[in-house]
N, C-alpha and C positions, 0 to 999 in steps of 0.2 A: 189553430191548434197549438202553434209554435207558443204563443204566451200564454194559452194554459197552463204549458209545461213546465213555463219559468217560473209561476208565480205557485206552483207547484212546489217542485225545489227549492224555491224560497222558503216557504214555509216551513218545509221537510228540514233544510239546513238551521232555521231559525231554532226548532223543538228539539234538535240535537244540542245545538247551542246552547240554549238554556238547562237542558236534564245535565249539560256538562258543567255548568256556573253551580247548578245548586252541589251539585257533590262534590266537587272544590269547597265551596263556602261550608258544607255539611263539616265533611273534613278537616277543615283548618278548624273552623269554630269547636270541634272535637278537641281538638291539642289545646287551644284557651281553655276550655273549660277542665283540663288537668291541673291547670294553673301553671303551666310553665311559661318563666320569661321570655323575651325575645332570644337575650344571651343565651340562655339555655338549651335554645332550640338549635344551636349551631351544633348538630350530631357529628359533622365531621370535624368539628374544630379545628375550619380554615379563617377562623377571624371574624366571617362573616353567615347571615342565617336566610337562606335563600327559600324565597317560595313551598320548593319543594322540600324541605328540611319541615318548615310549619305542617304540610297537609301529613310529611308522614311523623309530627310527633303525635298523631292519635293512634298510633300502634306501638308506642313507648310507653311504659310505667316506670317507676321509680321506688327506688328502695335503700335502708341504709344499711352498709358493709364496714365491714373493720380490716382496716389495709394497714400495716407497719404501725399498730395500737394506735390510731388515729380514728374518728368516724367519718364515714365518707358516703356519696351521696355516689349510688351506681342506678343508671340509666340502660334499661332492658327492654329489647324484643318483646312485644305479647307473647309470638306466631311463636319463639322457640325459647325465652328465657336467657337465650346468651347476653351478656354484656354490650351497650353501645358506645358508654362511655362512663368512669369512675370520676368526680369531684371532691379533691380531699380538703379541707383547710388549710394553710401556708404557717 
């Protein structure tokens, strides 16, 4: 009975495993097909673009603003339209 039950929860842990690979892969592959760069995906603009930054640029759009008569590229929330982050030209 006892290796029933393992090869049991195997399995069981196995099909979690994967439903979890595909909605990361779902996710990420969501933010590529916005077409943002890697650069770009750095939301918090620490230098660097982590994992999690990628899976949640698929709830980011993008749009252009006009900041101190410059055009600039502002990075928005789906869920609520606030700003994530503004890119203006130098």
């Amino acid at each position: 009975m006892g290796k029933v039950m393992i090869k049991l929860m195997t399995k069981i842990v196995g099909v979690v495993f994967i439903f979890l690979l595909i909605y990361l892969i779902s996710r990420a592959s969501s933010s590529y097909r916005h077409g943002y760069s890697w650069r770009e995906m750095d939301w918090n603009q620490d230098g660097t673009t982590s994992i999690a930054e990628v899976i949640y640029g698929s709830d980011i759009g993008k749009r252009e603003v006009i900041r101190n008569q410059k055009a600039c590229v502002e990075y928005y929330a789906y869920k609520d339209g606030l700003p994530i982050k503004t890119v203006c030209p130098q």
